[in-house]
N, C-alpha and C positions, 0 to 999 in steps of 0.2 A: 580534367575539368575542376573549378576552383568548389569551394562549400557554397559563395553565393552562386553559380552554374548551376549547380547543383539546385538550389532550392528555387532561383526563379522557375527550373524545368519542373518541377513538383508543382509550383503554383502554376502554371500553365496548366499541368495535365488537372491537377485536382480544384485550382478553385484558391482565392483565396479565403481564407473561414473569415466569418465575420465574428466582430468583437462577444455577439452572446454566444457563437456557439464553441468559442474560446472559452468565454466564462463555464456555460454549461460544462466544457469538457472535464475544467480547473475543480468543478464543483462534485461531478461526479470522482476524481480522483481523490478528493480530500473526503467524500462520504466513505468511500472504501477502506482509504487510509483513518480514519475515527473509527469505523465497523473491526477492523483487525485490531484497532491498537481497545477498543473493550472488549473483544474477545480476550486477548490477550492476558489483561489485566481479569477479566470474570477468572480464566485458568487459573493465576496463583492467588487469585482469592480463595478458591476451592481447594486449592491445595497447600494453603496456610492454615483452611480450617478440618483438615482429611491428613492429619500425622504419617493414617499407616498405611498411606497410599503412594505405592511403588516409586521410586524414582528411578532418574535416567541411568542407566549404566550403573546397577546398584548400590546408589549412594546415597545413605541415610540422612536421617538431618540431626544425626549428633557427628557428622565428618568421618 
């Protein structure tokens, strides 16, 4: 069966989604995607200002 086979039998079984709950979906992935990417960033904020705090695989921050 081809990729469009494929996705018309998807939309059959589930439905085509409408445009907002596309957007909803789009919106919820990009909140997640912002939420990790400041965590992320909070991390080596702390650990720019936290010198004697362990790093990975015992590597200092003089190399």
């Amino acid at each position: 069966m081809s990729c469009e086979g494929r996705l018309n039998v998807l939309l059959k079984w589930f439905g085509d989604p409408s445009a907002d709950e596309i957007n909803d979906r789009r919106l919820k992935e990009w909140r997640a995607n912002y939420d990790e990417a400041r965590s992320i960033a909070s991390y080596f904020r702390w650990m720019a200002g936290h010198p004697e705090a362990p790093r990975a695989h015992g590597e200092s921050r003089d190399g």
